[in-house]
MIPANU-677697 format. One record per residue (C-alpha): residue number from 1; chain; x, y, z. Coordinates in steps of 0.5 Angstrom, whole numbers, plus 500, padded with zeros to 3 digits. Each point is the difference from the previous one (the first is absolute). Example, Ala and Ser with C-alpha at 12.3 -4.5 7.8 and 13.67 -1.06 7.14 Angstrom:
residues 2
 pos unit east north  up
   1    A  525   491 516
   2    A  502   507 498
end
This chain:
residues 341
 pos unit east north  up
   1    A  426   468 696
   2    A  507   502 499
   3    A  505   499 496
   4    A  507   498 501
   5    A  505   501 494
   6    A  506   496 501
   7    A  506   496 496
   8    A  503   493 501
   9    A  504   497 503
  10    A  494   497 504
  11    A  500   495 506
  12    A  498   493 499
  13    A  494   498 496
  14    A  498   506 495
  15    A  502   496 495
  16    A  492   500 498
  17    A  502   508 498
  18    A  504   498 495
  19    A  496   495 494
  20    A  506   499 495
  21    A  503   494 503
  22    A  506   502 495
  23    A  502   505 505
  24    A  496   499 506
  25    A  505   498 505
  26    A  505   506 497
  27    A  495   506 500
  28    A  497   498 507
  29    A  508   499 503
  30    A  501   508 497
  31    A  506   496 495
  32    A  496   504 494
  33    A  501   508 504
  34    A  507   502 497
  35    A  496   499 494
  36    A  493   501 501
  37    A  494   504 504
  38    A  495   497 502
  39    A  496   503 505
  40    A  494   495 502
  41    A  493   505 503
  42    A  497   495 506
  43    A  493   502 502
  44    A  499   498 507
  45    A  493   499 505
  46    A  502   499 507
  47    A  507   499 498
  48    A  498   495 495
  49    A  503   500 493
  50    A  493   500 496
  51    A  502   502 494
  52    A  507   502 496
  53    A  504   501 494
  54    A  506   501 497
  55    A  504   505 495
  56    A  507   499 497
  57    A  504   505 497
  58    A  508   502 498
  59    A  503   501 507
  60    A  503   505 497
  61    A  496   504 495
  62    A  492   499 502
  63    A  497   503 493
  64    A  497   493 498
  65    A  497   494 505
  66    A  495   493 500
  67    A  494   500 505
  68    A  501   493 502
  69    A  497   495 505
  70    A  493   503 502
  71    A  496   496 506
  72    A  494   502 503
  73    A  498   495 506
  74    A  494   496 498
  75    A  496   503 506
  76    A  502   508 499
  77    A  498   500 492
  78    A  496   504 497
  79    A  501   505 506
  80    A  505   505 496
  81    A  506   498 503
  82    A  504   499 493
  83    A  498   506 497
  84    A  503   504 507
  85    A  506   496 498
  86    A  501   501 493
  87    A  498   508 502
  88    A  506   500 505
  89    A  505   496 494
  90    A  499   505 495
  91    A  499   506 504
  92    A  508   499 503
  93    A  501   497 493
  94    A  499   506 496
  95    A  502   505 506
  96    A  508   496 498
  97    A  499   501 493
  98    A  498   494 498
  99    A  496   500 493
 100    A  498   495 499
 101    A  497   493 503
 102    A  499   493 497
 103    A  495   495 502
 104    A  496   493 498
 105    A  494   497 502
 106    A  495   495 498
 107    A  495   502 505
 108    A  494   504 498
 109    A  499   503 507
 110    A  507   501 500
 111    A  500   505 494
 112    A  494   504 502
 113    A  505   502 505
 114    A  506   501 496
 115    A  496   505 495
 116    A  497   505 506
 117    A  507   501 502
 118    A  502   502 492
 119    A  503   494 498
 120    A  497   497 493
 121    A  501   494 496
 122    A  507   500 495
 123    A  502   493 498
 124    A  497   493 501
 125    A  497   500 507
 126    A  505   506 502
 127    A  498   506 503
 128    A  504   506 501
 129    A  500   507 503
 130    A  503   507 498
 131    A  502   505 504
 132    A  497   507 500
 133    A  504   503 495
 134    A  502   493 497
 135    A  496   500 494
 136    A  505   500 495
 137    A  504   495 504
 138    A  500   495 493
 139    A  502   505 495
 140    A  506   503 506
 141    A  502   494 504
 142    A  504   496 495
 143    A  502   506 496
 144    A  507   500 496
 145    A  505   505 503
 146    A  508   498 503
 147    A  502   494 497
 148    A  498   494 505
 149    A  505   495 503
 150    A  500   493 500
 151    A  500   497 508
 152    A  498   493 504
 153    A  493   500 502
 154    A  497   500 507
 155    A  494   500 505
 156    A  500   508 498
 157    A  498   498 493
 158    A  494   497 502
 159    A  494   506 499
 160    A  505   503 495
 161    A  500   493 496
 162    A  491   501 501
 163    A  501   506 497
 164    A  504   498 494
 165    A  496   494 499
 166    A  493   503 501
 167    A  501   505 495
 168    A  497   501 493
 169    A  506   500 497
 170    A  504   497 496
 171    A  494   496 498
 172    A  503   492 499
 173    A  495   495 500
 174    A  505   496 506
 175    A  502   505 506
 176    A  503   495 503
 177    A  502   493 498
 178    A  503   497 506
 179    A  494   502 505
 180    A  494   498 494
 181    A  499   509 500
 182    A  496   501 494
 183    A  498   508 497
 184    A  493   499 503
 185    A  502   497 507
 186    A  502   504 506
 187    A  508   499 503
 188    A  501   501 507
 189    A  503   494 504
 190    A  502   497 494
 191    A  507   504 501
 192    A  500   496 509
 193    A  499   494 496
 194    A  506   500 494
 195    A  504   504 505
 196    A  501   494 504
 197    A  501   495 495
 198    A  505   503 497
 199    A  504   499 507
 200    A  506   495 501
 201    A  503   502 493
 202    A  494   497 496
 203    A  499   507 497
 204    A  501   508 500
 205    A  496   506 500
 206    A  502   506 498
 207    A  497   507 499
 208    A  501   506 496
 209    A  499   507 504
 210    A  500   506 498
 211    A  503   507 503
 212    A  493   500 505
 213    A  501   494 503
 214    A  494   498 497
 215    A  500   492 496
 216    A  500   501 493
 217    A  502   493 498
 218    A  500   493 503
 219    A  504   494 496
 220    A  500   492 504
 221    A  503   495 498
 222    A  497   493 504
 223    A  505   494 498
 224    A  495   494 497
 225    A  499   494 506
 226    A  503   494 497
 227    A  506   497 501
 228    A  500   499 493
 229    A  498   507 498
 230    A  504   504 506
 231    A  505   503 494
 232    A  494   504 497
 233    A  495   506 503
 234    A  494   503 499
 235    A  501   507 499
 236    A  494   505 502
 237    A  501   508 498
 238    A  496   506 501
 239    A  502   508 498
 240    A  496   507 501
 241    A  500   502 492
 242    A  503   507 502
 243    A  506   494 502
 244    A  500   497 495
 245    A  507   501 497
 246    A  503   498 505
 247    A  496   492 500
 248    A  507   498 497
 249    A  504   502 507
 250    A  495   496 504
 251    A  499   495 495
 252    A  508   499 500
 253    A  502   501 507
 254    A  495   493 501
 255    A  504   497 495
 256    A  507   502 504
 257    A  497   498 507
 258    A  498   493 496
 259    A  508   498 500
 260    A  499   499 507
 261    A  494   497 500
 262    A  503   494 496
 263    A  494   502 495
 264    A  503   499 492
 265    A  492   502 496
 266    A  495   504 502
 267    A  492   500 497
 268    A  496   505 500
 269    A  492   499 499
 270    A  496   505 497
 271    A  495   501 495
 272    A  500   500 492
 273    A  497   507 500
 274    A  503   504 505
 275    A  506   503 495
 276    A  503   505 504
 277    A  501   495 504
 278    A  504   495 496
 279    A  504   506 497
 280    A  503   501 507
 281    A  502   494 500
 282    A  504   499 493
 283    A  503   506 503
 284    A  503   497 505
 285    A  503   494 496
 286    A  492   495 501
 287    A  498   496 494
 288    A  494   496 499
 289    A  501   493 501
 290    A  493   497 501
 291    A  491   501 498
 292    A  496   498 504
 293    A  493   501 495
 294    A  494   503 503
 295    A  502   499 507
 296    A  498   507 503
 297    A  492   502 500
 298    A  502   508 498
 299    A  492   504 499
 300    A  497   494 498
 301    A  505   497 495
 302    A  505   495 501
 303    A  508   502 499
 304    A  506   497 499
 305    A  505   500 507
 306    A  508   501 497
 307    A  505   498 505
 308    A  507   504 498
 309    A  506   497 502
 310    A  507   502 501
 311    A  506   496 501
 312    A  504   503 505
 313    A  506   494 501
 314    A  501   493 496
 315    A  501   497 507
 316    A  498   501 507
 317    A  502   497 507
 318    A  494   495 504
 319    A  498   505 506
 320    A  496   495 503
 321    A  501   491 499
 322    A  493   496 499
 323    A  499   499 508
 324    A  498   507 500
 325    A  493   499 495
 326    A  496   497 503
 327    A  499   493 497
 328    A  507   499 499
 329    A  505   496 504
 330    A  504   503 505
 331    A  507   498 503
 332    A  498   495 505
 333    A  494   495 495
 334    A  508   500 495
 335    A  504   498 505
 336    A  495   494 502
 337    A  500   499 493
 338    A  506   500 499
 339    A  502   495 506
 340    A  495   496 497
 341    A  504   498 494
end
């Protein structure tokens, strides 16, 4: 068998490469290269693609990535073909000095595999592996330093956002209210998926980055989506402890970018328990304004989900008229309507 290491943009008809329909299209046409490495590692009998898999890191910083995408032709499996690919991924992985490498699997055969190779389970059905030399990589990745700066998030930030999500602190019940990311579930794709959504100004992602151009911080904010709502959003915000004191700037740089969205409230969803958390937030101007009583199973008990609140204008423009929800009438059904008498 060989193996062939190439990259997008691929030819017609290799959009089974890539199983995240939200940017299937886009990673196999290249459009995600200014942002985003992703080597794919083929392996070919006669020519035949009987075996592949995919790796994603910065363009511009290959410290940290996601194994993704691996397939193992039905007819070839069981003949170590995936265990060569993987060889030859991390082999060039660390050799760029990437440290460390996430994945998931719900695959038992699959994870035998991924142990033999150095990764171990971390969260929920996540796995991950450390470069040699990377055995501090939780206790050093995310430590404080130079202050950090408040920019836009991009495809850049997807292994970033993995790690950040993926890591042990801070220890809130709710990683991740929009994606339904919880402190024992890993978070991977979750970041393509909220990404997406926010497009067509339906919502703002920003990110917190510090002097190593490492992502220490994540704040969203998705705009509810109802005609009658579209004046509030859902805000879902995630900071590295060594970061945060500066919560605030990122939790008020998504509350500027919240005037051009037309957004006049924001929510947040967290858990009763997690005091840190709501510390954070009064801080930043957020108080509580509803309970949701015994709503989050938290180590065998029931907890109360607080949503914090902060009203950022009395009014806010409709971006979008009923006809744009699904369900409501659009231009023309009025016209007929209107015609009607």
């Amino acid at each position: 068998m060989t193996i062939e290491v190439c990259e997008p943009p691929f030819p017609g008809g290799e959009h089974s490469l890539c199983w995240w329909g939200d940017i299937a299209a886009d990673l196999m046409a290249g459009n995600l290269r200014p942002w985003l490495y992703t080597p794919y590692y083929l392996g070919k009998i006669d020519g035949e693609v009987v075996g592949y898999m995919g790796c994603q890191t910065p363009a511009d910083t290959r410290e940290v990535g996601l194994v993704e995408f691996v397939w193992t032709d039905e007819a070839h499996r069981r003949k170590g073909i995936a265990s060569l690919l993987l060889g030859r991924l991390v082999e060039e992985f660390t050799q760029a000095g990437g440290l460390a490498l996430y994945l998931c699997t719900a695959n038992p055969h699959a994870g035998s595999l991924y142990e033999r190779h150095g990764f171990r389970y971390f969260v929920g059905d996540g796995m991950r592996y450390l470069a040699p030399g990377a055995g501090d990589f939780d206790r050093d990745y995310l430590e404080g330093g130079s202050p950090a700066e408040v920019r836009d998030a991009t495809w850049a930030d997807l292994p970033g956002a993995s790690v950040l999500y993926n890591h042990p602190e801070p220890r809130w019940v709710v990683k991740d209210y929009l994606s339904e990311s919880f402190h024992d579930t890993r978070y991977e794709s979750h970041f393509v998926k909220t990404l997406r959504r926010l497009e067509g100004r339906r919502g703002v992602c920003l990110a917190l980055e510090n002097a190593k151009r490492r992502l220490v911080g994540l704040a969203t904010v998705e705009r509810r989506g109802s005609f009658a709502e579209q004046h509030t959003g859902i805000l879902s915000f995630r900071v590295a402890p060594a970061f945060s004191g500066q919560a605030a700037d990122l939790l008020n740089a998504a509350v500027e970018r919240c005037a051009d969205l037309e957004v006049a409230v924001l929510h947040v969803y967290l858990a009763d328990c997690d005091d840190d958390q709501k510390q954070l937030l009064e801080e930043a101007g957020f108080g509580e304004e509803a309970r949701f009583k015994r709503r989050l199973r938290v180590d065998g008990e029931y907890v109360d989900m607080v949503v914090y609140a902060r009203t950022i204008a009395q009014t806010a423009a409709a971006l979008f008229d009923e006809g744009y929800y699904y369900g409501g009438r659009k231009d023309w059904q009025r016209e007929r309507v209107d015609a009607a008498g």
